[in-house]
N, C-alpha and C positions, 0 to 999 in steps of 0.2 A: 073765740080765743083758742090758741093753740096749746095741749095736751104736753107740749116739751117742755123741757125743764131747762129752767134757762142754761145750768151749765152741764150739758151731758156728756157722758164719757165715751170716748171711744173706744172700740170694743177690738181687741187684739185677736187673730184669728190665728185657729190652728189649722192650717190647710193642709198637711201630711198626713193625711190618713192613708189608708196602706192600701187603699181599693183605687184613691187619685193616684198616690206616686207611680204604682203599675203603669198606670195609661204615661203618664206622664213622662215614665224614662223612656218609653216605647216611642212618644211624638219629640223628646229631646235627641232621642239617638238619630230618626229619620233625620232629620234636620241638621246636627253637630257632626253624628258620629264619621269614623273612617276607618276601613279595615286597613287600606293600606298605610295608615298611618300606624297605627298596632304591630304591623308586621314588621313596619322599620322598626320601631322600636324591638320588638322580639330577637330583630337581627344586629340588635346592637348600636341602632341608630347609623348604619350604614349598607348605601346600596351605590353597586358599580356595574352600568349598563354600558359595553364598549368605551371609552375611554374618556367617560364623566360620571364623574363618585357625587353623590350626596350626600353631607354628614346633618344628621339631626342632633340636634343637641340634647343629653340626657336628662334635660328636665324642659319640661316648652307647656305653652298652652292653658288651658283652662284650670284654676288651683281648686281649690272643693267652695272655698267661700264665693266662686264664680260659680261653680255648678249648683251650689244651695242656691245662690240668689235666682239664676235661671230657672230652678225646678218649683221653686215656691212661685214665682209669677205665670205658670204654667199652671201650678195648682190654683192659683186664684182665679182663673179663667174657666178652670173645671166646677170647683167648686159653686161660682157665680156664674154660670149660662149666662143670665137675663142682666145681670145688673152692671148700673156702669163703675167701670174698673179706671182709677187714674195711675198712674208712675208718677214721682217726683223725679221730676229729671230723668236719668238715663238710669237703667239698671245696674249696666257695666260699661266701659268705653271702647266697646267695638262698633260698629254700626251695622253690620249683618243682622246681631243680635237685637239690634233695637228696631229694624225696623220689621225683625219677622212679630217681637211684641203690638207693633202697633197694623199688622197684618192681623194681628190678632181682635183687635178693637180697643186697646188698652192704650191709654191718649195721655202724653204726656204732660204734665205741670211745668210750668216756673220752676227753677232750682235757684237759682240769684236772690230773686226779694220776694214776698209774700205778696201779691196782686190780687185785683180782683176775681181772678182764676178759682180761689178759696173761696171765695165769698159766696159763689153758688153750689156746694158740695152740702151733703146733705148725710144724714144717719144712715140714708139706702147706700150711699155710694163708699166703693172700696176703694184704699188708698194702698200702694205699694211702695213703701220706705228700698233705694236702692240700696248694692252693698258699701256703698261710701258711707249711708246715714245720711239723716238731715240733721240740721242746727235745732234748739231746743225749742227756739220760735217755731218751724216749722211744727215741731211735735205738738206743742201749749195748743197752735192752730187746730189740729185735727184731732186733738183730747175737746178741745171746747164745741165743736161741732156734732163730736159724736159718731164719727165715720168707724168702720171698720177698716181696722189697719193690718197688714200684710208686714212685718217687718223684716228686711233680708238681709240688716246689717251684717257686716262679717264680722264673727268672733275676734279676729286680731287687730280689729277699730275698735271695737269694744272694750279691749286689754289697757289701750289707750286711753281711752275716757275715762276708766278705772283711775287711772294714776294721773292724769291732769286733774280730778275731783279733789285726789290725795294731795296735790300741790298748792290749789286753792286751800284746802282746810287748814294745810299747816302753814299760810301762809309765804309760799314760797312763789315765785311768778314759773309759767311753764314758756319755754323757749320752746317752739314748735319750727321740728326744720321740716320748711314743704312750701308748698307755693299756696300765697295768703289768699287765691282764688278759686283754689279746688275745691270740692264737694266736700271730700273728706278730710281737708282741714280747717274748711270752716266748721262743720259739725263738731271738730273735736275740738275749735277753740271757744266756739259756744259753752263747753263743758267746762272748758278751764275756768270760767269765769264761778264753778263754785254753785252748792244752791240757793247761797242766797246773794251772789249777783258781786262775791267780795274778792275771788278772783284774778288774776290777770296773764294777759299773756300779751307773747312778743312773737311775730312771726320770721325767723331768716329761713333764706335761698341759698344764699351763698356764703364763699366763704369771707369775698367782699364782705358782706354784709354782717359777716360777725367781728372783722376787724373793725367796722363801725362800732359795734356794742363796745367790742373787750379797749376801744380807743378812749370812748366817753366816760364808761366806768374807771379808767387812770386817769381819768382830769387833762384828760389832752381832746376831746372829741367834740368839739364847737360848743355851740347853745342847746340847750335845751329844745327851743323853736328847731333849730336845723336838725337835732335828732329826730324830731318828731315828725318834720316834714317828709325825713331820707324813709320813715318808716308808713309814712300815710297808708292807712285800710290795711293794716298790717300788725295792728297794735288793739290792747282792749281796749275798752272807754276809761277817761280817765287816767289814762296810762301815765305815770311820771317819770320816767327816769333817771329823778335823784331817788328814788325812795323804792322803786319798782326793780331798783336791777342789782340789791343787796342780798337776796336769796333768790337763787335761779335752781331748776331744773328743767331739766332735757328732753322732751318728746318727737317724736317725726308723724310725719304721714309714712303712711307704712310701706309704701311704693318706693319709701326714695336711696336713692344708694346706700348703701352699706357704709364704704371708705369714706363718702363725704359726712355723713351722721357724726361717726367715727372721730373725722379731724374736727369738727363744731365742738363734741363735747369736749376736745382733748382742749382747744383753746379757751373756751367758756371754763375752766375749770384750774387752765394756768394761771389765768386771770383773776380770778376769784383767788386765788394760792397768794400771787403777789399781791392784794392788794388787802389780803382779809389776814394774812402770816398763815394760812390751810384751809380747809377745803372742807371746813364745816358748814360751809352757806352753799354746798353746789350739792345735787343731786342729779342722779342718772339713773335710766332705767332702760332696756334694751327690746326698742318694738317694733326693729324691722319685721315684717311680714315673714314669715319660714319657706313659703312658696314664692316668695319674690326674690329671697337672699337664692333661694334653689336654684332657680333658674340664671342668676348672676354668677354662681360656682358654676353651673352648668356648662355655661360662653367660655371662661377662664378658662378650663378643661379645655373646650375646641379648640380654643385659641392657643392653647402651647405649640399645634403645630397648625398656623395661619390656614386655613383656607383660600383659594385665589379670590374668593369672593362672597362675601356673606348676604344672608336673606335674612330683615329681622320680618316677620310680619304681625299686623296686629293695627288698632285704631289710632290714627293719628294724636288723638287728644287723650291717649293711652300714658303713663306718668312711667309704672314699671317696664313698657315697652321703650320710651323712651330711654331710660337709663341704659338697657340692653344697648341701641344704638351706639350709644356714647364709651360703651366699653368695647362694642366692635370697630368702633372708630379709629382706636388705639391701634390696631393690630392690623388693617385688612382693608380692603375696597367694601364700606357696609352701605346699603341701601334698606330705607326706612318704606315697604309697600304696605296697601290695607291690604293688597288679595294679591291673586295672577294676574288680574286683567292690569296692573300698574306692569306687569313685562310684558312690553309692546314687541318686542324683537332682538334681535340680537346687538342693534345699531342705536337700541335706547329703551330707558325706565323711566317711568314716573316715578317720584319717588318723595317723600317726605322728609326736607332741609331742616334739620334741628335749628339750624346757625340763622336761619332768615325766615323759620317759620310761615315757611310757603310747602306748596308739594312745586315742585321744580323736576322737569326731565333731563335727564344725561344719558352720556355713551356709555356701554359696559365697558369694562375692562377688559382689554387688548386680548385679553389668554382666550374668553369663548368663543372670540371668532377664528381663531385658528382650531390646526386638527389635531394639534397636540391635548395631552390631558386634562383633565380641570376637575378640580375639585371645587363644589362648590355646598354653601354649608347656610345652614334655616337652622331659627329658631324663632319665638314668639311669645310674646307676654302671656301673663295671665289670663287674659281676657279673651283671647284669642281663640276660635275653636277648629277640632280637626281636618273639621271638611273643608276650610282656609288652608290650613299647611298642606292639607292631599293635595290642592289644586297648584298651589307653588311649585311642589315638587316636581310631580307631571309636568306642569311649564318650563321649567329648567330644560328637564332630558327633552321635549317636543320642540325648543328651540333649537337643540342640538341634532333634531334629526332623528331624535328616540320615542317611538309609539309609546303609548303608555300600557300598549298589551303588553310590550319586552319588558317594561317595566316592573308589571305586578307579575308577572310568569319568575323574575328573575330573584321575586319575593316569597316564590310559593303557594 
């Protein structure tokens, strides 16, 4: 008979000790780091090698909640030589990143549904929560196993789970604006539902998708049934919306735009004004990411004076990369790359289509194959690391003709 206890706990690990992080920043910088990424920035996020400027954007790339998550799965690996190490899902949504983890021997999970995958983990084996979180089942799972768990949630998901907890107790339903199949908004709509399960939430995207709510709640917005339908896997269990959408508050995944959060609340809140005589039944709380909104101020800045052509780069299934896309959309010829190797030439990019959710190649813009000027302008999500943007930039100026010796000489 086995010695376990039927319910044993898992055991949270402290992998930062100061003798691992050493080694640790040392194997993350080989790998991440860039000088010449450093020096653009020292020089103001701009360099002009004969007659093609590069502008970086003054805030790009890796936020700290990426680099804690990256140095803590680094330390797990230090820590545990011998034993085996899983990831729930991706750490972060780049793919460089993830596959130099599983270079490492650290073997990803399931992140969608709980499978048999769990079922064979054991007290020896380590688990690594990425920075998205996992959903509360995910957690109940590997509390009841007894695994040692790595946790690399980011503080400003955290912030979140805080105040949808706060929604459920007083009763209020949490509006969650993010896409109802991402990592970290399922985790954080897990929470909404409260600890003991009384909770609820509603998930919107769009702004569609809130003129549905704010339509049904004035008694103009079909059945019941068809609301439910327009919302499927989008909504908590039990969800009603005669009864569920009388006290709302307002949460995001923290990746997603600023301006659209922004108009969700402003509507969710008109609506509740007309239908309640004010705005006692609505709550709000403000939890875009600081490093996400950063980098969104950062594009705005570039963008007052267009570049001929923008580089965002970063992981396709990247959420705060994506949004960057969509605000260089606005303003500029923008191309969505994971790395350089997506600039093939000057006559075409691969390139990742928001609108058709494909990666699809095009022509560049008319301006770099002439010998006139060109300004051309990178930035990159969160997730994103430096030795990706060094390698962009280089490929810009070496399609034009520019060694990347004149380049870094022209940096200092």
């Amino acid at each position: 008979m086995s010695d376990t206890p039927p319910n044993p706990k898992s055991e949270r690990t402290n992998v930062r000790r100061p003798d691992v992080m050493q080694l640790v920043s040392a194997e993350v910088a080989r790998h991440y780091h860039s000088s010449l990424v450093e020096k653009l920035r020292d020089a103001g996020g701009k360099v002009t090698v004969g007659n093609t400027t590069v502008l970086l954007a003054k805030e790009f790339g890796f936020c700290y909640g990426v680099e804690r998550a990256i140095d803590l799965a680094y330390a797990a690996r230090r820590v545990f030589p011998e034993q085996r190490i899983f990831l729930i899902g991706e750490i972060i949504h780049n793919p460089d990143v993830n596959a130099q983890l599983r270079a490492m021997d650290i073997v990803s999970l399931p992140w969608r549904e709980l499978d048999g995958a769990y079922d064979g983990l054991t007290e020896d084996d380590v688990v690594i929560v990425p920075a998205f979180g996992a959903p509360t089942s995910f957690m109940d799972k590997l509390e009841s196993l007894g695994c040692r768990v790595v946790d690399t949630t980011c503080g400003d998901v955290m912030k979140v789970w805080r105040r949808v907890r706060e929604y459920a107790r007083d009763g209020v339903t949490s509006v969650i604006h993010g896409k109802a199949s991402h990592e970290e908004t399922r985790a954080t709509a897990s929470r909404a539902l409260g600890k003991a399960g009384e909770g609820h939430y509603l998930v919107v995207l769009t702004l569609a998708d809130v003129g549905k709510v704010t339509t049904y709640m004035m008694g103009n917005g079909g059945t019941k049934e068809e609301f439910l339908a327009a919302f499927a896997g989008a909504h908590s269990p039990g969800f009603d919306p005669d009864i569920h959408l009388s006290k709302l508050g307002v949460a995001n995944q923290t990746t997603m735009l600023k301006s659209e959060t922004e108009a969700i609340q402003r509507l969710l809140r008109e609506a509740l004004v007309e239908r309640d005589g004010g705005d006692r039944n609505f709550s709000m709380f403000d939890t875009i990411c600081g490093a996400t909104q950063d980098r969104q101020d950062a594009l705005f800045g570039m963008l007052a004076e267009p570049p001929d052509l923008l580089l965002v780069v970063g992981g396709y299934n990247s959420s705060n990369t994506a949004h960057l896309v969509e605000i260089g959309e606005t303003r500029t010829a923008t191309f969505f790359i994971r790395d350089a190797s997506r600039l093939r030439s000057l006559e075409e990019i691969a390139h990742f289509d928001l609108h058709r959710g494909e990666e699809v190649v095009s022509g560049y813009s008319r301006a770099l194959l002439g010998e006139g000027p060109v300004r051309v302008g990178v930035t990159a999500g969160a997730s994103c690391p430096n030795n990706l943007i060094e390698e962009t930039v280089l490929r810009v100026f070496e399609l034009r003709g520019i060694a990347r010796e004149r380049v870094m000489e022209s940096l200092g």
